[in-house]
C-alpha positions as CSV (number, residue, x, y, z in Angstrom):
1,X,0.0,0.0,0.0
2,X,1.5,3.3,-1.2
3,X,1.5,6.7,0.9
4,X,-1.8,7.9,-1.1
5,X,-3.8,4.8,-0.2
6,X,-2.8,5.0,3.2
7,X,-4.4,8.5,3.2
8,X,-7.0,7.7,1.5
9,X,-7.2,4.9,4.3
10,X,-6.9,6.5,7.3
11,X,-7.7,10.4,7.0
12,X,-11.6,10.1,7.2
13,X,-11.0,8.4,11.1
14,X,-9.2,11.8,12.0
15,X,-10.8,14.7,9.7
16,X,-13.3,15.2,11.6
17,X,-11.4,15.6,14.9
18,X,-8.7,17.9,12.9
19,X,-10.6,20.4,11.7
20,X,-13.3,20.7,14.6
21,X,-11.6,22.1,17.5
22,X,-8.4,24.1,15.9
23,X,-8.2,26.2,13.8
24,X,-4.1,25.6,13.4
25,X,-4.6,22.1,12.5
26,X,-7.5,22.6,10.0
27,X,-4.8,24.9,8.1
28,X,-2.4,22.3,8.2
29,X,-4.8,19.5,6.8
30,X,-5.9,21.9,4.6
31,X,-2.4,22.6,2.9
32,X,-1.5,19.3,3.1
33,X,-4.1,17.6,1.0
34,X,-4.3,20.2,-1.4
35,X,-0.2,19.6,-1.7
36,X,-0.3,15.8,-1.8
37,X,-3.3,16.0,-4.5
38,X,-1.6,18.1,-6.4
39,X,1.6,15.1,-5.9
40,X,-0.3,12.6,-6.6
41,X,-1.5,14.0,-9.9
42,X,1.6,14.4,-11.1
43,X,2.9,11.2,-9.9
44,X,0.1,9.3,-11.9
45,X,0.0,12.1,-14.5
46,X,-3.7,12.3,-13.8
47,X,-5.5,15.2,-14.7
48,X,-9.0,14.6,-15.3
49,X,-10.2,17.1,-13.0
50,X,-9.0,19.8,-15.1
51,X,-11.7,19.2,-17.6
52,X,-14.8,20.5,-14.6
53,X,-16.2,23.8,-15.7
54,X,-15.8,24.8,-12.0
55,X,-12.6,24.0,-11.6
56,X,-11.6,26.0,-15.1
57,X,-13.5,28.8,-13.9
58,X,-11.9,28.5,-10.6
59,X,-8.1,29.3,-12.5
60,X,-9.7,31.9,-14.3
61,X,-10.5,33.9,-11.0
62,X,-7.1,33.2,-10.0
63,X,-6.2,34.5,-13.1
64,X,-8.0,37.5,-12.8
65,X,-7.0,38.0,-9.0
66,X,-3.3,38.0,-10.2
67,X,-3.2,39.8,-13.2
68,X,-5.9,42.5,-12.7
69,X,-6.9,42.7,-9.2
70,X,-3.3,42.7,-7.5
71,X,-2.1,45.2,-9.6
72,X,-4.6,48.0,-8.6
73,X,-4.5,46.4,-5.3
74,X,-3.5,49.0,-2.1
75,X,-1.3,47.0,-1.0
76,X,-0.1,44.6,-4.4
77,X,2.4,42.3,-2.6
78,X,0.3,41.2,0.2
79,X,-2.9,40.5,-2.2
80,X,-0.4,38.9,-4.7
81,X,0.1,36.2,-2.3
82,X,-3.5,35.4,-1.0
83,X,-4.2,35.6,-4.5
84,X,-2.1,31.9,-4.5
85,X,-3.6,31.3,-1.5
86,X,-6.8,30.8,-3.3
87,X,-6.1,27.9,-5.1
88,X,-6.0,25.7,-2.0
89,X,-9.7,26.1,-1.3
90,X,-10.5,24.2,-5.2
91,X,-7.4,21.7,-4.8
92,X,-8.6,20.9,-1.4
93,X,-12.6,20.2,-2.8
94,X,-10.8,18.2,-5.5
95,X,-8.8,16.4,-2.9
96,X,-11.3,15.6,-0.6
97,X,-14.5,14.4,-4.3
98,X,-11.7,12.6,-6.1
99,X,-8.9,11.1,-3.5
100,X,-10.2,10.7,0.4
101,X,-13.6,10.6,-0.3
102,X,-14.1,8.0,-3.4
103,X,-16.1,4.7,-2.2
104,X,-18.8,4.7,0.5
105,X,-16.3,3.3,2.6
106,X,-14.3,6.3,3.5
107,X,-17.8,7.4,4.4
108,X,-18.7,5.5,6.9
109,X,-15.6,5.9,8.8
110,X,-16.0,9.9,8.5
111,X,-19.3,9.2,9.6
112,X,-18.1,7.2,12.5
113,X,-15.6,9.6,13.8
114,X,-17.9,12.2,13.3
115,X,-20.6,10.8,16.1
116,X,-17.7,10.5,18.1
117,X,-15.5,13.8,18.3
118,X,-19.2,15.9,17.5
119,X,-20.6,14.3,20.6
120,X,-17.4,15.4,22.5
121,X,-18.0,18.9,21.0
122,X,-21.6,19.2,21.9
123,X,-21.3,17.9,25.4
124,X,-18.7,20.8,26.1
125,X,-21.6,23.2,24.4
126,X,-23.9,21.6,27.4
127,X,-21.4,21.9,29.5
128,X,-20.6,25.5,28.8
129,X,-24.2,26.2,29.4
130,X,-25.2,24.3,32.3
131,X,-22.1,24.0,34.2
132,X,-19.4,26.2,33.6
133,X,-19.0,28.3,30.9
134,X,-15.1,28.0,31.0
135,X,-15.7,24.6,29.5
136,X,-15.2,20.6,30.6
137,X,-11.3,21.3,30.9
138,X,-11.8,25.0,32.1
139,X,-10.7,26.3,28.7
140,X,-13.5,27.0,27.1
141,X,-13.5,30.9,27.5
142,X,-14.6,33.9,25.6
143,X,-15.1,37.9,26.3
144,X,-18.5,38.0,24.7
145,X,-21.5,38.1,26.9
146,X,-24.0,35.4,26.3
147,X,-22.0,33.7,23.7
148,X,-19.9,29.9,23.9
149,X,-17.3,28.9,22.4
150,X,-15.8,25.9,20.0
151,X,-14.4,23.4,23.1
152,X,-10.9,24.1,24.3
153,X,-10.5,27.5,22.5
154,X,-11.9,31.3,23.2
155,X,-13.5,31.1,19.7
156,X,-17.4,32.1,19.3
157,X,-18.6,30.3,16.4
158,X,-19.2,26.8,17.6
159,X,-23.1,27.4,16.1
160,X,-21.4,27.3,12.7
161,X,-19.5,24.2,13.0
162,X,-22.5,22.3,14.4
163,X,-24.8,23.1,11.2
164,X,-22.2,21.9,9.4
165,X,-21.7,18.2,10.8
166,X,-25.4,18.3,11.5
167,X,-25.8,18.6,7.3
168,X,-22.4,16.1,6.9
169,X,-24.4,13.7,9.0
170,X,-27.8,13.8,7.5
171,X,-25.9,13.7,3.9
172,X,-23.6,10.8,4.5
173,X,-26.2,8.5,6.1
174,X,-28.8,9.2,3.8
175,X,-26.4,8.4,0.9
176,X,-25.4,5.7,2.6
177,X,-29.0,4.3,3.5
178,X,-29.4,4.7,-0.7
179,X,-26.3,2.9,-2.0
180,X,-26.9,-0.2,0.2
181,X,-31.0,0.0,-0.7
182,X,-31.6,0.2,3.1
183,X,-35.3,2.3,4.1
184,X,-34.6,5.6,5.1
185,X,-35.2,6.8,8.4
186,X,-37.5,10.4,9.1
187,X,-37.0,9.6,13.1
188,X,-33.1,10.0,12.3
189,X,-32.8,12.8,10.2
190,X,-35.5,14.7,12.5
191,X,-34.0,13.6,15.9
192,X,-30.0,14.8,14.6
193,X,-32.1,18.1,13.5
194,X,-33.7,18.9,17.1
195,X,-29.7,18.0,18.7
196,X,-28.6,20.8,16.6
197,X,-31.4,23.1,16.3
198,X,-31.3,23.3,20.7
199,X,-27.3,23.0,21.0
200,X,-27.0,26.6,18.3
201,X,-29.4,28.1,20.4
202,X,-27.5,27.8,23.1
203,X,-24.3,29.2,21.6
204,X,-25.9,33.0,21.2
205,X,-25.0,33.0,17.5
206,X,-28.2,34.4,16.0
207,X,-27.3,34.2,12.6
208,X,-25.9,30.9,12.6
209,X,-29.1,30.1,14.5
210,X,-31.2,31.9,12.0
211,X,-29.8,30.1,9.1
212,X,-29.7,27.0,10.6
213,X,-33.4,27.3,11.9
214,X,-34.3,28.1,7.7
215,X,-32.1,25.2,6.5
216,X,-34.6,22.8,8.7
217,X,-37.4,24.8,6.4
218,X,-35.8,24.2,3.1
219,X,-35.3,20.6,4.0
220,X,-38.6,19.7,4.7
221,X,-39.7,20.8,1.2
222,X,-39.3,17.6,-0.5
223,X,-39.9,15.5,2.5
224,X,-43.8,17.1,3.0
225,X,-45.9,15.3,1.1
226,X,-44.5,11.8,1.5
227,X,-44.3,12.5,5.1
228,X,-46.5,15.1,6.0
229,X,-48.1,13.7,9.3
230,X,-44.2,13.1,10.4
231,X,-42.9,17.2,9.5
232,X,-46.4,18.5,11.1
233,X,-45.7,16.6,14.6
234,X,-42.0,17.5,14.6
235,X,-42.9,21.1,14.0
236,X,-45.5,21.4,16.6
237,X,-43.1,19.5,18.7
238,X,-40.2,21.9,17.8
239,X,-42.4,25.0,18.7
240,X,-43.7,23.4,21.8
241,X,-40.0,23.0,23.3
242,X,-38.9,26.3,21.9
243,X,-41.6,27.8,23.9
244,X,-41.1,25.9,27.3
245,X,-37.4,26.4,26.4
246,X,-37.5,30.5,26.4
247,X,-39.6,30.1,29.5
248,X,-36.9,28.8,31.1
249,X,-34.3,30.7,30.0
250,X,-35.7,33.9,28.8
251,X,-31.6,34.9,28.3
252,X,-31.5,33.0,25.6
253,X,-34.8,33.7,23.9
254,X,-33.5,37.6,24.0
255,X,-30.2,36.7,22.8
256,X,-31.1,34.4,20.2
257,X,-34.6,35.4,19.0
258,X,-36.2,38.6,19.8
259,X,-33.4,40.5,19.3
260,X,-33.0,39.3,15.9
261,X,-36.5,40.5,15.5
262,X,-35.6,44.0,17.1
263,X,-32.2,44.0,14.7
264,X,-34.4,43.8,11.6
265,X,-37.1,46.2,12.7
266,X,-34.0,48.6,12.7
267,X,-31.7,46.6,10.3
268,X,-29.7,49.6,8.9
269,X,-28.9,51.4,12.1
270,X,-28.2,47.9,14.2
271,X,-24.5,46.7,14.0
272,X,-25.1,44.6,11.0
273,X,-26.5,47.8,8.9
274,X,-23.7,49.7,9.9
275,X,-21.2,47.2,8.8
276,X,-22.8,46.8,5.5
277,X,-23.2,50.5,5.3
278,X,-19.3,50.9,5.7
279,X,-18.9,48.3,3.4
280,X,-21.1,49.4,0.4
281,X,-18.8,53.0,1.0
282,X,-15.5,51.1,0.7
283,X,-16.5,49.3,-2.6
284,X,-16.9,52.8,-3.9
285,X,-13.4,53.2,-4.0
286,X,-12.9,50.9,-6.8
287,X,-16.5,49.6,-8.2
288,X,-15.3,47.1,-10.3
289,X,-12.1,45.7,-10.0
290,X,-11.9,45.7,-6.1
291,X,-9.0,47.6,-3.9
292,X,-7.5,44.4,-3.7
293,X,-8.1,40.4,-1.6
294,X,-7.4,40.6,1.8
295,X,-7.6,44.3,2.3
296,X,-11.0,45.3,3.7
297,X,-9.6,46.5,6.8
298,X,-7.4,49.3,5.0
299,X,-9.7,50.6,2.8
300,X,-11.4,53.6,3.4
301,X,-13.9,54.3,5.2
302,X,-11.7,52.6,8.4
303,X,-14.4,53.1,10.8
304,X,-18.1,52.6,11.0
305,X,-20.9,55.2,11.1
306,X,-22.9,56.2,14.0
307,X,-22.6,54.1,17.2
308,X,-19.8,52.9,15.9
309,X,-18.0,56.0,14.2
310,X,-15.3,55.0,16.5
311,X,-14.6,51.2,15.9
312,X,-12.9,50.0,12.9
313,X,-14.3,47.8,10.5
314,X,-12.5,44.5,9.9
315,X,-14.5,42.6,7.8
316,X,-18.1,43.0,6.2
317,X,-19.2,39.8,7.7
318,X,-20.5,38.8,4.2
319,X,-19.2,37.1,1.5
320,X,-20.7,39.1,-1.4
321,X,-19.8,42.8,0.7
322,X,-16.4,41.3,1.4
323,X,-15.6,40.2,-2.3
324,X,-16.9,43.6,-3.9
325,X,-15.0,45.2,-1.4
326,X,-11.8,43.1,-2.4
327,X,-12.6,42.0,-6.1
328,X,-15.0,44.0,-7.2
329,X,-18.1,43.5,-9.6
330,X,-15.9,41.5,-11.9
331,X,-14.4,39.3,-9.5
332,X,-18.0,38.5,-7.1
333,X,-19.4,37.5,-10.8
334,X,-16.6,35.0,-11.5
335,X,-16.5,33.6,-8.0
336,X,-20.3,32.8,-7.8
337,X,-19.9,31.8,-11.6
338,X,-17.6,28.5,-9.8
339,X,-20.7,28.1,-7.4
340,X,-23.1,28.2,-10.1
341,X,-21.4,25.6,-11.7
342,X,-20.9,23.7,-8.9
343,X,-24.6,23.0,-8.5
344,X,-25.1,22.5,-12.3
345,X,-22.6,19.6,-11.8
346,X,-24.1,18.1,-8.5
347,X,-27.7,19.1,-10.7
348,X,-26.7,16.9,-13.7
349,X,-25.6,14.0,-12.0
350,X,-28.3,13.3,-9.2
351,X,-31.0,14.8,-11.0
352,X,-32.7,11.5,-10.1
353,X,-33.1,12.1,-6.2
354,X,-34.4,15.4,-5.9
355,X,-34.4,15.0,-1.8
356,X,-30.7,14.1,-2.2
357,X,-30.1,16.5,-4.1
358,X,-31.9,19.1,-2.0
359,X,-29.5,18.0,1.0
360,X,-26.6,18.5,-1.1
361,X,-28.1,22.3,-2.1
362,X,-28.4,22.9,2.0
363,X,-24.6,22.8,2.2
364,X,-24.0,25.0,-0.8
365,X,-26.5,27.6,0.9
366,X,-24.9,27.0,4.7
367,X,-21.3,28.2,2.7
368,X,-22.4,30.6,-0.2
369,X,-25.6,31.7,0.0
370,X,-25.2,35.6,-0.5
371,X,-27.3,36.9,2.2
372,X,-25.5,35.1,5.0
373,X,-23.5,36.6,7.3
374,X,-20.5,36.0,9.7
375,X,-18.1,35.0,6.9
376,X,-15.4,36.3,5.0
377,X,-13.8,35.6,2.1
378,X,-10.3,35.0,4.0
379,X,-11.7,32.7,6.8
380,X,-9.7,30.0,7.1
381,X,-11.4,27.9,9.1
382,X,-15.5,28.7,8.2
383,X,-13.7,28.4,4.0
384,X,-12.3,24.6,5.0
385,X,-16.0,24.2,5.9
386,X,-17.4,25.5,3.1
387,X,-14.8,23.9,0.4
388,X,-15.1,20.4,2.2
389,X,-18.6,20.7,1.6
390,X,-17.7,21.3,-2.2
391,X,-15.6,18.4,-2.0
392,X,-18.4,16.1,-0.5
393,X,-20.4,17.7,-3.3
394,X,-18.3,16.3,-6.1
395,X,-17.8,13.0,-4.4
396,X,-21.1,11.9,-3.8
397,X,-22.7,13.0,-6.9
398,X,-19.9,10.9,-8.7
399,X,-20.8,7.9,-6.3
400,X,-24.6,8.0,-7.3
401,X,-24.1,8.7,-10.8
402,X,-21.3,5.5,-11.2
403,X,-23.9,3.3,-9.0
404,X,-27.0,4.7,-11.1
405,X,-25.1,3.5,-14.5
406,X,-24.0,0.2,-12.8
């Protein structure tokens, strides 16, 4: 057995500890996959990948980044090399669809590991919340008032991580269930559901619980009408335990629901507004090609408007904002030109299982969808998320589509 099938072998017992509780280590796994792909491919002079549309849009966008958007960058030399720092994020994807992730073996042993290091991470969530908010091993700390953090760090969004694995669990068995012709469980996918709807309230990440709480929504949609009795009980259920819930800790109902409701009553004088405010004014400084990746923070206007005329603005804390900020018109076309074709892959091959399909669509709208917020274009750790999503994209629409024609 060669150094790429032992890989292939082993990383899907450790992934998912490795990327969920630091963020060093997901960099590392990160750059290393995307390195040893790239090895491999030119060890076995293998190259197929080259022919996706996504992945030829992808170099295109690196192209333009280098060529166009680094040179009217504020700061050339820094963007220059983020600009290369780009290309991880596809090589990983491709890494993770074509290498690691190619037989429904390699799935089941993510899957495994996944129950295992997520039930560690929840149960310090609980913890958190119940017990002490420092954490099970007292490390667990944050500054932010009514907000946890990922176990064993001071980092505050666990909430983001959870949807994830939540969607990476209901994908993995249900494809899984479907390869091996076993009946599908509702129970399952609607018990895993409630255990992360209730553990991201907790957090006090309203976004992350507001997205999550309308990826439960989308999901449903092709599951009404073969299971309509099922979705109406859950829901009731849901909104009966929300309710006693908030009763009990009428902390976390402010934190986590009415003052989303109070944010959006006021949306463009609220925090949020401000920031998108500032950043709308900083993409005025260069409409279409961008002031350059990676420099937000420098552009002008520096600070916000307001409450906060007097704290800078780091980030837009949204993808579209960040890239026009960075990249321009030109450059947040091409990018959600490689999501676009993304799902027009994934579309084309399991075009046949609209519900799996439909799951696969949830984690393309948990890492792109444009009116999210809390993410930036340079997050390394929310972007291994979102491009090991990409990657699960590629594999298991392959999978289906090779077991459909067998």
């Amino acid at each position: 057995m060669n150094i790429y099938n032992k890989i292939e072998s082993f990383l899907p017992y450790f992934l998912p500890s490795l990327i969920l509780f630091s963020r060093t280590t997901t960099d590392i796994v990160v750059t290393t996959i995307a390195i040893l792909f790239l090895i491999k491919s030119f060890h076995e002079n293998e190259f197929n990948w080259l022919s996706y549309k996504w992945v030829k849009v992808s170099i295109f966008f690196f192209l333009y980044l280098v060529l166009i958007n680094t040179p009217l960058s504020i700061n050339p030399l820094e963007s220059f090399f983020y600009s290369f720092a780009f290309l991880r994020w596809p090589i990983f994807a491709l890494a993770i669809g074509i290498w690691i992730f190619n037989n429904e073996n390699s799935y089941k042993k993510f899957l495994m590991a996944s129950f295992v290091f997520g039930s560690i991470f929840i149960a310090d969530i609980w913890y958190q919340f119940i017990i002490n908010e420092n954490g099970i091993l007292g490390i667990s700390s944050n500054d932010y008032s009514g907000r946890l953090s990922i176990p064993f760090t001071n980092n505050v969004f666990p909430a983001r991580i959870i949807s994830y694995f939540i969607f990476f669990i209901i994908l993995i068995n249900y494809y899984l269930n479907l390869s091996s012709n076993r009946k599908q469980s509702t129970y399952f996918i609607l018990s895993i559901l409630l255990i992360g709807f209730f553990s991201i309230l907790i957090t006090g990440e309203r976004m992350a619980f507001l997205i999550f709480s309308s990826s439960i929504l989308i999901l449903q949609i092709p599951l009404f009408f073969s299971n309509k009795i099922k979705l109406i009980l859950f829901n009731l259920t849901l909104i009966l335990l929300i309710v006693s819930f908030f009763y009990l800790e009428p902390k976390v109902a402010q934190r986590s629901f009415f003052s989303i409701i109070e944010k959006l009553q006021d949306f463009w004088n609220s925090d949020y507004g401000i920031v998108f405010l500032t950043s709308i004014e900083k993409w005025k400084n260069s409409i279409f090609f961008g002031s350059g990746i990676h420099q937000f923070k420098m552009v002008e206007p520096i600070f916000g408007y307001g409450t906060m005329n007097k704290v800078k603005i780091y980030h837009s804390h949204n993808l579209p904002l960040n890239l026009l900020v960075e990249t321009g018109i030109i450059g947040l076309i091409i990018f959600y030109y490689i999501i676009f074709s993304v799902i027009n892959m994934v579309y084309v091959k399991v075009r046949g299982n609209t519900y799996l399909f439909f799951i696969l669509l949830l984690l393309v709208y948990l890492s792109f969808f444009p009116f999210h917020t809390h993410f930036k274009f340079s997050h390394n750790w929310i972007n291994a998320y979102a491009w090991l999503s990409v990657g699960f994209l590629i594999s298991i629409s392959n999978l289906y589509e090779t077991n459909n024609k067998n």
